[in-house]
mmJSON file of the N, C-alpha and C atoms, coordinates in Angstrom:
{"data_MODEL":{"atom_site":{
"group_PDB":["ATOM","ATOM","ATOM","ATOM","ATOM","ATOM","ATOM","ATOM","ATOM","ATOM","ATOM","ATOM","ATOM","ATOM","ATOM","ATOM","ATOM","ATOM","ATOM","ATOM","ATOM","ATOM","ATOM","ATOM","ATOM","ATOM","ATOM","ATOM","ATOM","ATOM","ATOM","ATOM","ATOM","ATOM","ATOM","ATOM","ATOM","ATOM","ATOM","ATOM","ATOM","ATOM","ATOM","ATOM","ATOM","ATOM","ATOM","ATOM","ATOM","ATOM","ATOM","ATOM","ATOM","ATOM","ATOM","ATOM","ATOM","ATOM","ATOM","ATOM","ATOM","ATOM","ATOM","ATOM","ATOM","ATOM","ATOM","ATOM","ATOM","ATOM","ATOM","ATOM","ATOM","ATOM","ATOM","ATOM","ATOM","ATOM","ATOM","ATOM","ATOM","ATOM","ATOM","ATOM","ATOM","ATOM","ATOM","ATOM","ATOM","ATOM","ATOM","ATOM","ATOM","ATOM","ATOM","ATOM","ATOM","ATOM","ATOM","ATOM","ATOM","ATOM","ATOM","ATOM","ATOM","ATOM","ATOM","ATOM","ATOM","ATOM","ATOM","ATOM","ATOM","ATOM","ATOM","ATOM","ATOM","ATOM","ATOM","ATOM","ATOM","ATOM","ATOM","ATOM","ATOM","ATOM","ATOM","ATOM","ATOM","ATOM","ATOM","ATOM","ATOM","ATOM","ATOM","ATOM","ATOM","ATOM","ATOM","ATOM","ATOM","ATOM","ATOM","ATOM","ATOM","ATOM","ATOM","ATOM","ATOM","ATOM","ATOM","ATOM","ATOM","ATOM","ATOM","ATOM","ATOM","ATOM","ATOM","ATOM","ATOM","ATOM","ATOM","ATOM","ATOM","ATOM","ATOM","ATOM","ATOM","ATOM","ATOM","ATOM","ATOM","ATOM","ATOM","ATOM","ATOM","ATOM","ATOM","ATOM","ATOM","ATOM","ATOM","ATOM","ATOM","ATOM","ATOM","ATOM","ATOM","ATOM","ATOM","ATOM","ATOM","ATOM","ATOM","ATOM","ATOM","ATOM","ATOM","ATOM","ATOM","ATOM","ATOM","ATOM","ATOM","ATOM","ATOM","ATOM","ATOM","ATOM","ATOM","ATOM","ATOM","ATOM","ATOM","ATOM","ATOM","ATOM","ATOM","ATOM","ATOM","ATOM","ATOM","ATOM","ATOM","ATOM","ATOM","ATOM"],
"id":[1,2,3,4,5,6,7,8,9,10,11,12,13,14,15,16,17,18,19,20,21,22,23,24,25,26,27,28,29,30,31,32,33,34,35,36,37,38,39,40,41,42,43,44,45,46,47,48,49,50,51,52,53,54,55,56,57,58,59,60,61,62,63,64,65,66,67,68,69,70,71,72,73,74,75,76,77,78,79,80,81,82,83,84,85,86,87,88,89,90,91,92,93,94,95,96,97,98,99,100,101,102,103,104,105,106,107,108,109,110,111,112,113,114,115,116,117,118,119,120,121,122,123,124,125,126,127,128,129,130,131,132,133,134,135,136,137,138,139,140,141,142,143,144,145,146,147,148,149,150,151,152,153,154,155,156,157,158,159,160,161,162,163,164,165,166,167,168,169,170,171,172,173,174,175,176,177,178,179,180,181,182,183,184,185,186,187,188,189,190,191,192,193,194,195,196,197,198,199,200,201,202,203,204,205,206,207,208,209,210,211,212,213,214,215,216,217,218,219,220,221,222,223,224,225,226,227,228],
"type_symbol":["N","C","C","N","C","C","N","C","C","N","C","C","N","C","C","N","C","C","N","C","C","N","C","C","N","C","C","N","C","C","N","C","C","N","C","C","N","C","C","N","C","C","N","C","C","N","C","C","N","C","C","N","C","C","N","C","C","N","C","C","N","C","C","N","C","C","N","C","C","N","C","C","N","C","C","N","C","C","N","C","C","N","C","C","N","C","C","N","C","C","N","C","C","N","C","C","N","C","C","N","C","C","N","C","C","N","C","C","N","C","C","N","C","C","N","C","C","N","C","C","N","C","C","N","C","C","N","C","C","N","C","C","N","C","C","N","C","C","N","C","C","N","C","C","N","C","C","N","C","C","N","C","C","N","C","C","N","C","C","N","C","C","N","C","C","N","C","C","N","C","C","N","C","C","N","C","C","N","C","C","N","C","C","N","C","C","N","C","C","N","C","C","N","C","C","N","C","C","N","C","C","N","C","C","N","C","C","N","C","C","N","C","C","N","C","C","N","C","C","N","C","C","N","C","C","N","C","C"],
"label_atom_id":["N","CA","C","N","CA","C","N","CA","C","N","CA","C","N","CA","C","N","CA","C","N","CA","C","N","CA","C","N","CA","C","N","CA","C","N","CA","C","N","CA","C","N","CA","C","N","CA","C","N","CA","C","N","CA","C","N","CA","C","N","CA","C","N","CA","C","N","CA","C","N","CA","C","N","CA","C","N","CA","C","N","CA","C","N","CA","C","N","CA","C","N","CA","C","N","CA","C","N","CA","C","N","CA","C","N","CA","C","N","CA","C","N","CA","C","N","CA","C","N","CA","C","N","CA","C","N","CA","C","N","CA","C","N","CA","C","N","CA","C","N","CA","C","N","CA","C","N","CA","C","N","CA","C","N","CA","C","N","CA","C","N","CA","C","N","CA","C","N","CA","C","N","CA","C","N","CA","C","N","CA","C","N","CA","C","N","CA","C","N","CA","C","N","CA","C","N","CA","C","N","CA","C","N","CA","C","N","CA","C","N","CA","C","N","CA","C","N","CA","C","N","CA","C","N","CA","C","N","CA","C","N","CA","C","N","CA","C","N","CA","C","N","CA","C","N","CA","C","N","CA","C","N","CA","C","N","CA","C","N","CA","C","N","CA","C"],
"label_alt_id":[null,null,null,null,null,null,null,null,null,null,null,null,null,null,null,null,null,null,null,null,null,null,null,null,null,null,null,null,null,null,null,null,null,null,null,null,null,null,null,null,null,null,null,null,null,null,null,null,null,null,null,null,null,null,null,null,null,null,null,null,null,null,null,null,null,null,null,null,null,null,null,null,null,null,null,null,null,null,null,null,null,null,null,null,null,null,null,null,null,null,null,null,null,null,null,null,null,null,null,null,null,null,null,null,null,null,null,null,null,null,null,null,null,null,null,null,null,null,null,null,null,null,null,null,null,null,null,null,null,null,null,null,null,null,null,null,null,null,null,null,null,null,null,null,null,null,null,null,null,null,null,null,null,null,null,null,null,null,null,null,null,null,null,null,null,null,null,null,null,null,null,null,null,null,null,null,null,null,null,null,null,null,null,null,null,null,null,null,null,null,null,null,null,null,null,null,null,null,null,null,null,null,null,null,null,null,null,null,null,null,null,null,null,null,null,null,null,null,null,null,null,null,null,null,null,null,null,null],
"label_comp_id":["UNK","UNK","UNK","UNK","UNK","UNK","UNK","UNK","UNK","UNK","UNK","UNK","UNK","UNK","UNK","UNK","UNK","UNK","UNK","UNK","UNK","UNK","UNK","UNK","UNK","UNK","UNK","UNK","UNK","UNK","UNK","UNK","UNK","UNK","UNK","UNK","UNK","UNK","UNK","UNK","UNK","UNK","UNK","UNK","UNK","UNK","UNK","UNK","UNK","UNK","UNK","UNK","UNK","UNK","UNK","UNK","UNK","UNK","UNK","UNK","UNK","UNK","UNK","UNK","UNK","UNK","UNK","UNK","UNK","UNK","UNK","UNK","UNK","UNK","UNK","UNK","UNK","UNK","UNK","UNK","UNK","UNK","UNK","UNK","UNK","UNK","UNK","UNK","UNK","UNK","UNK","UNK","UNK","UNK","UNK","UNK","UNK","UNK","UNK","UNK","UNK","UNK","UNK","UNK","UNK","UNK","UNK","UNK","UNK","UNK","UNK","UNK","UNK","UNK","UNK","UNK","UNK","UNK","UNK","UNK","UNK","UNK","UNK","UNK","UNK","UNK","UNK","UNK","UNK","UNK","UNK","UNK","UNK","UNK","UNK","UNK","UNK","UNK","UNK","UNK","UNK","UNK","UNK","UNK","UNK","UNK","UNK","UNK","UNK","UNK","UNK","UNK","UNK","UNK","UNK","UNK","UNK","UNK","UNK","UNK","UNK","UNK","UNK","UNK","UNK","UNK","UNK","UNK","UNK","UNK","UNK","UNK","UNK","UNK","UNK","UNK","UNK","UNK","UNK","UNK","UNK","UNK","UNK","UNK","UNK","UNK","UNK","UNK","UNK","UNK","UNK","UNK","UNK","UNK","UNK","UNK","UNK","UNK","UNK","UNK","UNK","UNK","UNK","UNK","UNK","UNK","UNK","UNK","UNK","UNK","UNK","UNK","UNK","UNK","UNK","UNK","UNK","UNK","UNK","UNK","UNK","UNK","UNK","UNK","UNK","UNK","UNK","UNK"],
"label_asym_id":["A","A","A","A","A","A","A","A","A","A","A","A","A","A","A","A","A","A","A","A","A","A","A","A","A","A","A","A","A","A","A","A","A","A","A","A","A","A","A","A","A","A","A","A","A","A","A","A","A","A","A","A","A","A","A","A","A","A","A","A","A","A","A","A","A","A","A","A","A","A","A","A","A","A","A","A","A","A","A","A","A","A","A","A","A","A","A","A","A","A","A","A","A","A","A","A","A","A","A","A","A","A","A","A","A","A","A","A","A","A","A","A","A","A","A","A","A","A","A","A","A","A","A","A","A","A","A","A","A","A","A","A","A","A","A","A","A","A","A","A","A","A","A","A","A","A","A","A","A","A","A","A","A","A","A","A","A","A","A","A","A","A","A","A","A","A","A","A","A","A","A","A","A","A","A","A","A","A","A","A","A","A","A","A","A","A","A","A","A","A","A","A","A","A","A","A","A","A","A","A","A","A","A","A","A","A","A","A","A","A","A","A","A","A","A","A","A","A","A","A","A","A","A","A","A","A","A","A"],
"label_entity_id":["1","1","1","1","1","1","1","1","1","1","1","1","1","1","1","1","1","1","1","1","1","1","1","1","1","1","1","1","1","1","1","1","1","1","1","1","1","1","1","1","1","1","1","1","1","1","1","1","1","1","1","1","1","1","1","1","1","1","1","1","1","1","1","1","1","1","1","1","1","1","1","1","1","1","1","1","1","1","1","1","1","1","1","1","1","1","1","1","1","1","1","1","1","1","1","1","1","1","1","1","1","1","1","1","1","1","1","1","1","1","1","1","1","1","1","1","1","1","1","1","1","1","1","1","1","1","1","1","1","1","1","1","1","1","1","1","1","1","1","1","1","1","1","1","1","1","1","1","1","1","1","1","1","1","1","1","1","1","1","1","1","1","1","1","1","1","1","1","1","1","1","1","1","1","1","1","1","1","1","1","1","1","1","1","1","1","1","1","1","1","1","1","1","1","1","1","1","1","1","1","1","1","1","1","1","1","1","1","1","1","1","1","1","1","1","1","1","1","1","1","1","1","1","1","1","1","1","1"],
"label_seq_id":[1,1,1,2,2,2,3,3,3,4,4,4,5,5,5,6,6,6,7,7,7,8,8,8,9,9,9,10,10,10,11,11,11,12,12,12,13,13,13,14,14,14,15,15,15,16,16,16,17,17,17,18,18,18,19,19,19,20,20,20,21,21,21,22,22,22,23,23,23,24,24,24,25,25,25,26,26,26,27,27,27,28,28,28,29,29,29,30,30,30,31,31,31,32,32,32,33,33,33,34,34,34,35,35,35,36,36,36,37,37,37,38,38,38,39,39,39,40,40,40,41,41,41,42,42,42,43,43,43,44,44,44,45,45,45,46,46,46,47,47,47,48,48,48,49,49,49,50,50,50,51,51,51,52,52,52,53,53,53,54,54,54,55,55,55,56,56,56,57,57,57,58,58,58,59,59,59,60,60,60,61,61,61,62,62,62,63,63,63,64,64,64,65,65,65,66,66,66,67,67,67,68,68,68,69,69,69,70,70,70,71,71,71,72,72,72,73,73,73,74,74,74,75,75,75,76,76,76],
"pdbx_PDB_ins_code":[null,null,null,null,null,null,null,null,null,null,null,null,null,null,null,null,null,null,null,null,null,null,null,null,null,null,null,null,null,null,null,null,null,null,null,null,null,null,null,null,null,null,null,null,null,null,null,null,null,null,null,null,null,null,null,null,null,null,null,null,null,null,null,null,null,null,null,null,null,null,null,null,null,null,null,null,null,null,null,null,null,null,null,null,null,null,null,null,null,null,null,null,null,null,null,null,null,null,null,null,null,null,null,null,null,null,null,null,null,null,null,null,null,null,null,null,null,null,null,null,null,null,null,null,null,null,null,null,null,null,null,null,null,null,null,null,null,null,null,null,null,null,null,null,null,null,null,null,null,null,null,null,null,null,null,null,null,null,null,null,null,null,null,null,null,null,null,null,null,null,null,null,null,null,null,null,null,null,null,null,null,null,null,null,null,null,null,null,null,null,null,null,null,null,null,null,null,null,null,null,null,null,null,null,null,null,null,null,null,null,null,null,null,null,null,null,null,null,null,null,null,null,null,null,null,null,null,null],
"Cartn_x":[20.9,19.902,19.104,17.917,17.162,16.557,16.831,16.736,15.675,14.882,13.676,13.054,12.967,12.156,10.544,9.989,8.216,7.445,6.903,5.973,4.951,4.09,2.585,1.74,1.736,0.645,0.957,2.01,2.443,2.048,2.213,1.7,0.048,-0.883,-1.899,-2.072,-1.788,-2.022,-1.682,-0.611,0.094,-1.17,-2.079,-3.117,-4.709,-4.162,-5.788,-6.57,-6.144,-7.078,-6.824,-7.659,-7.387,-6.383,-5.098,-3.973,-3.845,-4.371,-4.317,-3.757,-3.256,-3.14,-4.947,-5.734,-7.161,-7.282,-7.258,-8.123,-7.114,-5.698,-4.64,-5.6,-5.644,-5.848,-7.464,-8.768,-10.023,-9.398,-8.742,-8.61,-8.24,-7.017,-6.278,-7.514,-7.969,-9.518,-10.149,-10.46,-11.707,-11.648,-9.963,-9.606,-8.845,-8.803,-7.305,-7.471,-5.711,-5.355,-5.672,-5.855,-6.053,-4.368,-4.238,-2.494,-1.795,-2.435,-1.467,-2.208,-2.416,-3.559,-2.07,-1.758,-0.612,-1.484,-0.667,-1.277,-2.351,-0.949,-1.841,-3.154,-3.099,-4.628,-6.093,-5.585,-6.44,-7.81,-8.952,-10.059,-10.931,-10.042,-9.998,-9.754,-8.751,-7.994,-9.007,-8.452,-8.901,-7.936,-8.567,-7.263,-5.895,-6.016,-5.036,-4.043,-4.784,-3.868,-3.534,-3.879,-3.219,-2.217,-2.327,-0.711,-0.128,-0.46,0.91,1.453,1.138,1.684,2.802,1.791,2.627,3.915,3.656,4.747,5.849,5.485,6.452,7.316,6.367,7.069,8.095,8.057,8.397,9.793,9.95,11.045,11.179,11.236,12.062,11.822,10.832,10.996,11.103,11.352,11.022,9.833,8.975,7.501,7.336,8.365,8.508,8.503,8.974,9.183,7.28,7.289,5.783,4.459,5.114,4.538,4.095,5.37,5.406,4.832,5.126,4.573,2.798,2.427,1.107,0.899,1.413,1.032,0.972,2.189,1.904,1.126,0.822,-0.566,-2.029,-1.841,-3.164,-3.664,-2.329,-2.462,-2.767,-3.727,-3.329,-4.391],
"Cartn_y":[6.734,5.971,6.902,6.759,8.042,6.79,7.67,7.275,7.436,8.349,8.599,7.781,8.115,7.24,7.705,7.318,7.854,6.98,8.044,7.379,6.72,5.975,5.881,6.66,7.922,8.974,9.33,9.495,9.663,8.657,7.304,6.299,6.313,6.439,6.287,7.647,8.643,10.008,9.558,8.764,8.074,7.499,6.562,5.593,6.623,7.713,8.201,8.229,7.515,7.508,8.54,8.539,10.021,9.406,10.112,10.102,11.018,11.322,11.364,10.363,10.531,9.561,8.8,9.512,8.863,8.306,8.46,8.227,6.608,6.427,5.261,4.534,4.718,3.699,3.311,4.126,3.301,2.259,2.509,1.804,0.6,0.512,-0.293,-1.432,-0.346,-1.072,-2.062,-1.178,-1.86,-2.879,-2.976,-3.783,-4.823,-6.456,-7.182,-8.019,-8.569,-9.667,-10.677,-12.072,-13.534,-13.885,-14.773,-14.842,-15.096,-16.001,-16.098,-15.218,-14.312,-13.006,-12.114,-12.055,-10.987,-9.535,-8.47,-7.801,-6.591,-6.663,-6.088,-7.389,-8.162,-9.159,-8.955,-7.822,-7.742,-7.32,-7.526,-7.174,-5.737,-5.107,-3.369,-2.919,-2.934,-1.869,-1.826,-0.657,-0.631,-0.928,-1.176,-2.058,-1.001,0.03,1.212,0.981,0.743,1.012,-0.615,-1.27,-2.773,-2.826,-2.422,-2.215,-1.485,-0.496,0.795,-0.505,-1.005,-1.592,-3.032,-3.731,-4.514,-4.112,-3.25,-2.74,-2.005,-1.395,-1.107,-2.044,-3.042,-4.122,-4.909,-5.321,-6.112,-5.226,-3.625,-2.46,-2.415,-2.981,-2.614,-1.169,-0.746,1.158,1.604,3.097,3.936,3.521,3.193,2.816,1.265,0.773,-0.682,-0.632,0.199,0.329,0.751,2.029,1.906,1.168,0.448,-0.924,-2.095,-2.394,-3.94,-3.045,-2.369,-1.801,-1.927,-1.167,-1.249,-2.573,-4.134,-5.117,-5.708,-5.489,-5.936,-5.556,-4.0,-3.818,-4.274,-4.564,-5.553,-6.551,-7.516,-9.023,-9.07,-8.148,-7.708,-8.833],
"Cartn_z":[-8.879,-8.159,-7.267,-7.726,-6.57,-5.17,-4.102,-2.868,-1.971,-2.429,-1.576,-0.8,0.7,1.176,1.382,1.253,1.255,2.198,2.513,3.86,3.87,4.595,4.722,3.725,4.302,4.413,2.863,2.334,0.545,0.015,0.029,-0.151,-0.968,0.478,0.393,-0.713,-0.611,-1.329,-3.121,-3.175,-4.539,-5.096,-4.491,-4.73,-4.692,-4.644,-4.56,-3.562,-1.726,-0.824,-0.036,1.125,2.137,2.466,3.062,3.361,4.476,5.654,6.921,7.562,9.291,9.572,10.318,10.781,11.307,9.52,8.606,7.399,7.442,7.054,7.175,8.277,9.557,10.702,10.413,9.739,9.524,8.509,7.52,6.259,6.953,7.741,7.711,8.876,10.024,10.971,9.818,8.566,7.642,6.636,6.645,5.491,6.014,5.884,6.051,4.484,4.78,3.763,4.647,3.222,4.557,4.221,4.671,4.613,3.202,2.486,1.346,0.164,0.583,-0.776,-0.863,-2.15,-2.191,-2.234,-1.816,-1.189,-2.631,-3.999,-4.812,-5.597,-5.313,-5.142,-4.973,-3.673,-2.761,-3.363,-3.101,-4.017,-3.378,-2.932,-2.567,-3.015,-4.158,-5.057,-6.131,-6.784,-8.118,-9.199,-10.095,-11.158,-11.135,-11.396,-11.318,-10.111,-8.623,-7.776,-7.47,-7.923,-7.965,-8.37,-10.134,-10.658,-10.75,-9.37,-9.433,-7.86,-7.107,-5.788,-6.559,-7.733,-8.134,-8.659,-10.022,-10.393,-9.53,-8.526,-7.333,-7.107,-6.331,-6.021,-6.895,-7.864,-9.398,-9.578,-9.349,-10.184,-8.876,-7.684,-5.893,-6.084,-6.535,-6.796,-5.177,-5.196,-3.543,-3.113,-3.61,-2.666,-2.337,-2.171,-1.286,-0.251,0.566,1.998,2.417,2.197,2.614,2.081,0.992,0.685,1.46,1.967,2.987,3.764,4.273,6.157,6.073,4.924,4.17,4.555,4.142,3.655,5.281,5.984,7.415,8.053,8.487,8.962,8.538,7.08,6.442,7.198,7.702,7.895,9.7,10.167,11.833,11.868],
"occupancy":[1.0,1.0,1.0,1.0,1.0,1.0,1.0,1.0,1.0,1.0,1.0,1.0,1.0,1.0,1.0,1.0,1.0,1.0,1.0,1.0,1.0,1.0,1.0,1.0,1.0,1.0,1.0,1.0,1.0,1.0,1.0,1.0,1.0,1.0,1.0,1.0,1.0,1.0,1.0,1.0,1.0,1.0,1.0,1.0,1.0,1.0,1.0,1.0,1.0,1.0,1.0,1.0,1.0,1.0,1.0,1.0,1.0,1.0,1.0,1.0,1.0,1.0,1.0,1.0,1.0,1.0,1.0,1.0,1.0,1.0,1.0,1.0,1.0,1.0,1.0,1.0,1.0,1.0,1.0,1.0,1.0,1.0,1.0,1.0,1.0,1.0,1.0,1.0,1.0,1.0,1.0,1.0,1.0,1.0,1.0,1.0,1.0,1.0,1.0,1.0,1.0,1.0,1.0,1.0,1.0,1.0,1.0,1.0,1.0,1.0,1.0,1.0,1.0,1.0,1.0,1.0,1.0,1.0,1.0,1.0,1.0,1.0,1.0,1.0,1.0,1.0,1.0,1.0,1.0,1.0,1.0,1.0,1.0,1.0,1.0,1.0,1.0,1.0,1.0,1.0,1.0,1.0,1.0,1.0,1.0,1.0,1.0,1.0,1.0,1.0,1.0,1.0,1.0,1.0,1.0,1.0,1.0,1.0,1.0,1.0,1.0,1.0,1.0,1.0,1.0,1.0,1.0,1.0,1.0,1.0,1.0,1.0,1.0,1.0,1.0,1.0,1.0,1.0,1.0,1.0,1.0,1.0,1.0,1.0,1.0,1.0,1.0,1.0,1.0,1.0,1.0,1.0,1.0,1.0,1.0,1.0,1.0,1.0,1.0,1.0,1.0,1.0,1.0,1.0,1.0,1.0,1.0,1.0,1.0,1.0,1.0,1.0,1.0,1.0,1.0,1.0,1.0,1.0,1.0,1.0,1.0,1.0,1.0,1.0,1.0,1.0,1.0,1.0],
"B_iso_or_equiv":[0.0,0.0,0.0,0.0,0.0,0.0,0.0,0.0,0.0,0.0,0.0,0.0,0.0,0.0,0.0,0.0,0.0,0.0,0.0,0.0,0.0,0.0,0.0,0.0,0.0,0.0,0.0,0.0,0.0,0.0,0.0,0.0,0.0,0.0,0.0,0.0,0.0,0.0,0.0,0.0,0.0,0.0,0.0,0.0,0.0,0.0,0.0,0.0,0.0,0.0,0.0,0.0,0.0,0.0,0.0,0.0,0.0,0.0,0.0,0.0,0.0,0.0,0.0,0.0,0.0,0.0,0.0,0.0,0.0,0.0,0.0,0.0,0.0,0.0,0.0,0.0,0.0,0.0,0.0,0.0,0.0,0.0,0.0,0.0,0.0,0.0,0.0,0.0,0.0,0.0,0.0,0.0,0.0,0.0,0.0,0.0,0.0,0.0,0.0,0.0,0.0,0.0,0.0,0.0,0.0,0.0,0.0,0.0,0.0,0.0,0.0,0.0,0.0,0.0,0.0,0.0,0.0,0.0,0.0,0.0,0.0,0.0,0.0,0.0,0.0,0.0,0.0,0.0,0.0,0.0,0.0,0.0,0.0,0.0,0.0,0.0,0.0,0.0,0.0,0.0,0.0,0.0,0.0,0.0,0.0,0.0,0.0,0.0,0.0,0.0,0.0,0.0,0.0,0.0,0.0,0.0,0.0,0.0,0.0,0.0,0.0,0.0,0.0,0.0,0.0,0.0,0.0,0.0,0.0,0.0,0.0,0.0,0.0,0.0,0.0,0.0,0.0,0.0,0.0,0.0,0.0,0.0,0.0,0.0,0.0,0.0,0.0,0.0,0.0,0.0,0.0,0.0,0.0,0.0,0.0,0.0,0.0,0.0,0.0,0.0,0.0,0.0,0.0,0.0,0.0,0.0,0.0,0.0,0.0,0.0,0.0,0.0,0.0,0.0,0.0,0.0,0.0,0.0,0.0,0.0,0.0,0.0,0.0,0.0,0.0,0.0,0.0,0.0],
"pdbx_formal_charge":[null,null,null,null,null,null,null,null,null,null,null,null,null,null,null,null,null,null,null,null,null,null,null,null,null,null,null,null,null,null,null,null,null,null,null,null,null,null,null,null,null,null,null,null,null,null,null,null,null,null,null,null,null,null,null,null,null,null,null,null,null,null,null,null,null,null,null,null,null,null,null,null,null,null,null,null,null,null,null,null,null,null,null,null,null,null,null,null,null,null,null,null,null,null,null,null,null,null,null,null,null,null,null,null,null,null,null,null,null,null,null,null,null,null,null,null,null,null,null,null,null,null,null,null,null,null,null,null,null,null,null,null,null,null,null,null,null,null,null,null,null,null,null,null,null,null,null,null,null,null,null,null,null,null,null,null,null,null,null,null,null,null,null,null,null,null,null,null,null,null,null,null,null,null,null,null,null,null,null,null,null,null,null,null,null,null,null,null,null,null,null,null,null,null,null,null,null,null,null,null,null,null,null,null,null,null,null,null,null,null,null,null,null,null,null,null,null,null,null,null,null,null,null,null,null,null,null,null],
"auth_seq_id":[1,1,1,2,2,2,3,3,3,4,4,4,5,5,5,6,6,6,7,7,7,8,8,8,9,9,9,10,10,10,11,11,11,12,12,12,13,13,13,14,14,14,15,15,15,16,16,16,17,17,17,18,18,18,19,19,19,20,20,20,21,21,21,22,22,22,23,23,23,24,24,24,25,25,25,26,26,26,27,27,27,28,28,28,29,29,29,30,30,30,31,31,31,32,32,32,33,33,33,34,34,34,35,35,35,36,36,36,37,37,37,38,38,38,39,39,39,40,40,40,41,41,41,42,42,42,43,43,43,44,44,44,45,45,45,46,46,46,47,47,47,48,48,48,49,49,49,50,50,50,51,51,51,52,52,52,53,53,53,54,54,54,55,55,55,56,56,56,57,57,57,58,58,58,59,59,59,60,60,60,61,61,61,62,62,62,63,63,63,64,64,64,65,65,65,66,66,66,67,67,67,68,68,68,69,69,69,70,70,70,71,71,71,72,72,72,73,73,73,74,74,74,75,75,75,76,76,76],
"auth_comp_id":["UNK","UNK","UNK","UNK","UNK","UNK","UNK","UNK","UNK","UNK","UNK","UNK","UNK","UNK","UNK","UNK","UNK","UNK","UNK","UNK","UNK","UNK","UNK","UNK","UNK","UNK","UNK","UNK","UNK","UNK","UNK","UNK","UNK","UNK","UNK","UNK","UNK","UNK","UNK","UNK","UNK","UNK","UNK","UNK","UNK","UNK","UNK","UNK","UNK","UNK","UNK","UNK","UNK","UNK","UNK","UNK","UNK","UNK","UNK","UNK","UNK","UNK","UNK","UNK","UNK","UNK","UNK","UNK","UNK","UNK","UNK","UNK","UNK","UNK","UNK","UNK","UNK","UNK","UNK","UNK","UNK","UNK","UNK","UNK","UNK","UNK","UNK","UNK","UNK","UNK","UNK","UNK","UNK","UNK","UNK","UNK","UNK","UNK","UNK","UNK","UNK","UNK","UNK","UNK","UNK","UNK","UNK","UNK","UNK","UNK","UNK","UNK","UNK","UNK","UNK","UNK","UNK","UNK","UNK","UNK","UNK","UNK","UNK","UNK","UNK","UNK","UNK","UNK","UNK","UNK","UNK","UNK","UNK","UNK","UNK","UNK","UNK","UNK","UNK","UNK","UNK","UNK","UNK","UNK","UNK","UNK","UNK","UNK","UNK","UNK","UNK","UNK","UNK","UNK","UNK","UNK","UNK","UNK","UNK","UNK","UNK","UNK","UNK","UNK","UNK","UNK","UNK","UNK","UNK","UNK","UNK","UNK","UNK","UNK","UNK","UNK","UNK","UNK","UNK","UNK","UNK","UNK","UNK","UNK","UNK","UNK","UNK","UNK","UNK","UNK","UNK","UNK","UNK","UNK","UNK","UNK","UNK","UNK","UNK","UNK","UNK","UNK","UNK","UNK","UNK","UNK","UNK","UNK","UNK","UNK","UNK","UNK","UNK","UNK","UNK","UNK","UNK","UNK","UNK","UNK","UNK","UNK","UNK","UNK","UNK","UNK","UNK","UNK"],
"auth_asym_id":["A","A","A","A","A","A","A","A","A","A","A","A","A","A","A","A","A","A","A","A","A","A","A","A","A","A","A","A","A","A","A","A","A","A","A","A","A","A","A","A","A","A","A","A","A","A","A","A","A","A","A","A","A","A","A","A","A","A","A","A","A","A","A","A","A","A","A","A","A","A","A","A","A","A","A","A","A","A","A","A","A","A","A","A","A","A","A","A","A","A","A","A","A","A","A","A","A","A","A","A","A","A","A","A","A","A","A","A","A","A","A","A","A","A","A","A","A","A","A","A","A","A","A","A","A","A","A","A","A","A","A","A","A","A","A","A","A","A","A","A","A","A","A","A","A","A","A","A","A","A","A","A","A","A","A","A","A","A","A","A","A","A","A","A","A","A","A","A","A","A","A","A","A","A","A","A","A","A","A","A","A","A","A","A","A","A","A","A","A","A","A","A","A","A","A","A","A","A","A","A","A","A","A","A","A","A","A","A","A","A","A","A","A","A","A","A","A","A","A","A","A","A","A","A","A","A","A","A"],
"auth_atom_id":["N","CA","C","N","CA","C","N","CA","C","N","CA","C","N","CA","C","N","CA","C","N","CA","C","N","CA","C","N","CA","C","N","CA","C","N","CA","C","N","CA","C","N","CA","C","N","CA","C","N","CA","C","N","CA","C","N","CA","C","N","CA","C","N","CA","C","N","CA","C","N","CA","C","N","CA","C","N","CA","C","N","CA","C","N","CA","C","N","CA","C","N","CA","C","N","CA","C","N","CA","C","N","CA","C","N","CA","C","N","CA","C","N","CA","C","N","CA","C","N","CA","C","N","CA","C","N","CA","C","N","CA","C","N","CA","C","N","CA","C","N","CA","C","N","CA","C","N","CA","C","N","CA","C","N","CA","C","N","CA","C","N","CA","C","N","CA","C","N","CA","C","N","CA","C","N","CA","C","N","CA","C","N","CA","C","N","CA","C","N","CA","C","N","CA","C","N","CA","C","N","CA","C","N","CA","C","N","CA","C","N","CA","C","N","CA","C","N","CA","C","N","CA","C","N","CA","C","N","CA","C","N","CA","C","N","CA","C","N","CA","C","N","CA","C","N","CA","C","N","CA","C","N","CA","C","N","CA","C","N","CA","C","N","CA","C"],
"pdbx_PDB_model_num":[1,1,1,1,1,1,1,1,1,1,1,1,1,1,1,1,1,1,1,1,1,1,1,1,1,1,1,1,1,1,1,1,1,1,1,1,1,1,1,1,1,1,1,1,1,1,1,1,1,1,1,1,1,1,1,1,1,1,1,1,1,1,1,1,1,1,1,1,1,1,1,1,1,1,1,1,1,1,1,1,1,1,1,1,1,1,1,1,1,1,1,1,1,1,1,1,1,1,1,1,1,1,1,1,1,1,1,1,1,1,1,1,1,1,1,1,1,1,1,1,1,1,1,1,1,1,1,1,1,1,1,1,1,1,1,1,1,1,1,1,1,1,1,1,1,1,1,1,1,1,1,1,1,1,1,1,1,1,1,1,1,1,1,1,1,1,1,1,1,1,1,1,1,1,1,1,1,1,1,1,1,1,1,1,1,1,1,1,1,1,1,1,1,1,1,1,1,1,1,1,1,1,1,1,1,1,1,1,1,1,1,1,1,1,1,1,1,1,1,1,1,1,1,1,1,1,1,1]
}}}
């Protein structure tokens, strides 16, 4: 069972965006979910990084954790 935990900043880098932390905090300023929008839904992604967040989610893979955290800061 691989264990990795991965951060934010890997996260965003996984999906193709700047992956700083100032680059994370505009995104997160510029973007929300409304409450019941699951988060790969969201009409920000591109089809690619939709179903790399779903499929995460779906296989509990290592990128769940900075998944939800992702999904809670969405909903500010």
């Amino acid at each position: 069972m691989h264990t990795s935990v991965h951060t934010l900043n890997e996260l965003f880098s996984q999906l193709g965006l700047p992956s700083g932390d100032q680059d994370i905090h505009q995104f997160v300023k510029d973007h929300t979910l409304r409450p019941h929008t699951k988060l790969y839904k969201a009409d920000f992604w591109t089809p690619s990084q939709s179903g790399f967040i779903k499929e995460s989610w779906q296989d509990d893979s290592e990128w769940c954790q900075p998944i939800d955290y992702l999904d809670t800061l969405l909903r500010h």
